[in-house]
C-alpha positions in Angstrom: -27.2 -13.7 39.0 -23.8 -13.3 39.9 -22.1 -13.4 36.5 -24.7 -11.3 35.3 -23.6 -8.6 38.6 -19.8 -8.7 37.6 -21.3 -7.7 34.1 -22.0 -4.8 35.3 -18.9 -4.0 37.3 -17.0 -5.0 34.0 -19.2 -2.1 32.1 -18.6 0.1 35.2 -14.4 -0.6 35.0 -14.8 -2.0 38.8 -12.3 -4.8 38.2 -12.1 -6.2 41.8 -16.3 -6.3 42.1 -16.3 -8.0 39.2 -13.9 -10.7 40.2 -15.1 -11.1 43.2 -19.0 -11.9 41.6 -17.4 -13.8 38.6 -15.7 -16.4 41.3 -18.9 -16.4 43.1 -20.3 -17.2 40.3 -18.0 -19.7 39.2 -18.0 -21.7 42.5 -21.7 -21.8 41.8 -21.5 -23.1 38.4 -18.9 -25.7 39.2 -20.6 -27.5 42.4 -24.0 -27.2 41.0 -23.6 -28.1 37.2 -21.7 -30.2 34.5 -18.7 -28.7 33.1 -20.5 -28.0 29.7 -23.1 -25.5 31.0 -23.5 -22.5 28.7 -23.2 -19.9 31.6 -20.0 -21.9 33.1 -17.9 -20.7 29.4 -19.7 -17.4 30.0 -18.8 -16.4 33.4 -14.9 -18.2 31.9 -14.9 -16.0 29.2 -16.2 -12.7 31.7 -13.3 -14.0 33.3 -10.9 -13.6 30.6 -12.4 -10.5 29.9 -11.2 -9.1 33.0 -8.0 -10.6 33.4 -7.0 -9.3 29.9 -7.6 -5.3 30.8 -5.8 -5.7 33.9 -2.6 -7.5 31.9 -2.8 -10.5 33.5 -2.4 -12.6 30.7 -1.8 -16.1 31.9 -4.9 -16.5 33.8 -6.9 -14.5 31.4 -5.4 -17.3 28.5 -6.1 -20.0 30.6 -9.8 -19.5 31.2 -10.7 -17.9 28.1 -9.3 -21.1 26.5 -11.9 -22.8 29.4 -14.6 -21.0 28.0 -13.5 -22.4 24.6 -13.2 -25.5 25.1 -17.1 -25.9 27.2 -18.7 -24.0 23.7 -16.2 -26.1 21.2 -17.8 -29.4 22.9 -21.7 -27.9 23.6 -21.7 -26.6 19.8 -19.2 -28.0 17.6 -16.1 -26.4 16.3 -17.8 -24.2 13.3 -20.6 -22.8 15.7 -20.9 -18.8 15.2 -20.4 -18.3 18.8 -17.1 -19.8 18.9 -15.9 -16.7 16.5 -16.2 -14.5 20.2 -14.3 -17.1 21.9 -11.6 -17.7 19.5 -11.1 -13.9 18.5 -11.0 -13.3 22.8 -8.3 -15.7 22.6 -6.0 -14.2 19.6 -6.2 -11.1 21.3 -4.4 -12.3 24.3 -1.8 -14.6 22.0 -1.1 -10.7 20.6 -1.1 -9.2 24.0 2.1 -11.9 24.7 4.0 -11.4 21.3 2.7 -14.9 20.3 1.6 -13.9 17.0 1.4 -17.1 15.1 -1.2 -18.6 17.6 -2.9 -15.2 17.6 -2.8 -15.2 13.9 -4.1 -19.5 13.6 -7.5 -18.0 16.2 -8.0 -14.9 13.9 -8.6 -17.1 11.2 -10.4 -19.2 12.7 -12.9 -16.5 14.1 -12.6 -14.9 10.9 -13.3 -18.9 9.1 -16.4 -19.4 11.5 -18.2 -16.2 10.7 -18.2 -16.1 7.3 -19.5 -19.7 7.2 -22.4 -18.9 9.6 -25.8 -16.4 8.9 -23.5 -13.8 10.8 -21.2 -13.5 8.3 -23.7 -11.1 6.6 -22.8 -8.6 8.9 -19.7 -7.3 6.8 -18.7 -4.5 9.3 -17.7 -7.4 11.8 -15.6 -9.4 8.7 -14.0 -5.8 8.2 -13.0 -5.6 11.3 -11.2 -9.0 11.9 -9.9 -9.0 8.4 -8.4 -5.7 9.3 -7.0 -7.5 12.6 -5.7 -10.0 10.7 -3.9 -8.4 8.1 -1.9 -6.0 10.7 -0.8 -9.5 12.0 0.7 -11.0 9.1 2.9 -7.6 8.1 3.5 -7.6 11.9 5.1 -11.3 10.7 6.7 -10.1 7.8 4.2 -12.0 5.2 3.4 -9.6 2.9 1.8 -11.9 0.2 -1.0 -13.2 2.4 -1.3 -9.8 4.1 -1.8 -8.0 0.8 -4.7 -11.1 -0.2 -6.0 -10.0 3.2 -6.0 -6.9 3.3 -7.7 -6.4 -0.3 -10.9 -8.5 1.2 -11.9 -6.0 4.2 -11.8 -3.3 1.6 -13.8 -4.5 -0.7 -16.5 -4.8 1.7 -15.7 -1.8 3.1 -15.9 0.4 0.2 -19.5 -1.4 -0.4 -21.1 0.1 3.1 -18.8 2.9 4.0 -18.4 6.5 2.5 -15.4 6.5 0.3 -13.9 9.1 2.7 -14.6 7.4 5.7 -11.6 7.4 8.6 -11.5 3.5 7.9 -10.0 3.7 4.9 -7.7 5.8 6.2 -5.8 2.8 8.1 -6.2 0.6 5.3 -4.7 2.3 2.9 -1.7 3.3 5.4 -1.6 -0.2 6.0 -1.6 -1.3 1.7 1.2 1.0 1.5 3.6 -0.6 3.9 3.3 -3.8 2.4 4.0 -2.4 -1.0 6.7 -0.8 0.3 8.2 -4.0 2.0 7.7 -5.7 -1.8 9.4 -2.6 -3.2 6.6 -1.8 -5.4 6.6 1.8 -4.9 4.2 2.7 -7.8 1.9 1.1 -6.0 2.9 2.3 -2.0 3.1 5.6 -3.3 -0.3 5.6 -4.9 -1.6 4.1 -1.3 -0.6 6.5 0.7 -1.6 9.3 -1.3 -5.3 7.9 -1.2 -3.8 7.5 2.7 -3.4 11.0 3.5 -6.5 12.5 1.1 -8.8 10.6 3.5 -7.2 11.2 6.6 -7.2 14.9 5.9 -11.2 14.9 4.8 -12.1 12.6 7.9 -9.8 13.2 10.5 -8.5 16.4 10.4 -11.3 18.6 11.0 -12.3 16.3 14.3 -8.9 15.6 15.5 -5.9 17.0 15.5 -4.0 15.1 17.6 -4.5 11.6 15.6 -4.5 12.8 12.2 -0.7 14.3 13.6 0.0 10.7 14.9 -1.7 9.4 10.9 0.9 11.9 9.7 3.6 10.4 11.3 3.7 7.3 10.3 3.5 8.5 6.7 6.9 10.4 7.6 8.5 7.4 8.7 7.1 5.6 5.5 8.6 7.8 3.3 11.6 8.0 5.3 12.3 4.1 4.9 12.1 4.9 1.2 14.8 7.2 1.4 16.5 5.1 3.2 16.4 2.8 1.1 17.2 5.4 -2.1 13.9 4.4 -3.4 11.1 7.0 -4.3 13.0 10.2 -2.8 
């Protein structure tokens, strides 16, 4: 009851209520039950949940890797429910700059749900291949970022409108690792498709982002000046 009424103060943005009925109901769980319990790696991971928004990273690490740990033992490591847990987990490692251990989760999340029946749901693959692939350019690995990057788009391009803002990112995102290979046939075709997109789906709705879209493209094609290639 009480991880279920800091639930609700986490969907409310009440931070303190819901810490206060999380540890209520984690004293609960701990005196009353064995360290395995479903709802103990729940009201961990709630937890985590919390901890993350308000920056405190440590402790939000520390019990979301509980929370990990009680479904890794209950369920086995390839489980689908330990995709959650493991992509809660990367996003803290990227929170603290530790992008190799957020990268080794990510995969794993990303490993664990295209194994299980949920893998089907190609939106959610999208997503954390798109994740994943800002990662590895973030680490300067352009070859397994490119492999990466060409899977969510694929799917993508099978359930999406070909002008959706999605593609948008990706393509943005293609370019700059062409770019770092200095393959500028192929960045420059990317972030033409880039911009096309951006100006058919996010334009017309907003303003302000397409103008922030539109920087980045500068500084793209500034680099390449820079560099005295493709000016």
């Amino acid at each position: 009851m009480y991880n279920n009424i800091g639930n609700i103060y986490i969907q409310l943005g009440d931070d303190e209520n819901a810490l206060k009925y999380l540890h209520h109901a984690l004293d609960i769980h701990l005196k009353g039950t064995v360290s395995t319990h479903t709802n103990l790696a729940a009201t961990y991971a709630n937890l985590g949940n919390v901890y993350s928004r308000r920056k405190e990273l440590k402790k939000a690490l520390e019990v979301l890797e509980k929370a990990l740990e009680i479904d890794t033992q209950k369920f086995g490591n390839n489980h689908e429910s330990l995709a959650l847990a493991h992509y809660n987990v990367s996003a803290v490692y990227k929170e603290m700059n530790d992008l190799p251990r957020a990268v080794h989760n990510l995969e794993t999340a990303l490993r664990i749900l295209l194994r299980s029946q949920a893998g089907e749901n190609h939106v959610d693959i999208s997503k954390l291949q798109f994740n994943l692939e800002v990662m590895q350019f973030t680490l300067d690995n352009n070859k397994k970022g490119l492999r990466i990057t060409e899977k969510p788009l694929q799917n993508k391009l099978k359930i999406l409108p070909k002008n959706h803002e999605e593609f948008a990112d990706t393509y943005l995102l293609l370019a700059k690792i062409y770019n770092n290979k200095k393959d500028m046939i192929n960045a420059s075709k990317f972030m033409e498709k880039a911009i096309e997109v951006a100006r058919i789906a996010i334009l017309p709705k907003d303003n302000w982002k397409f103008e922030s879209f539109q920087l980045n493209m500068d500084l793209l094609q500034n680099s390449q000046c820079d560099d005295g290639l493709g000016c």
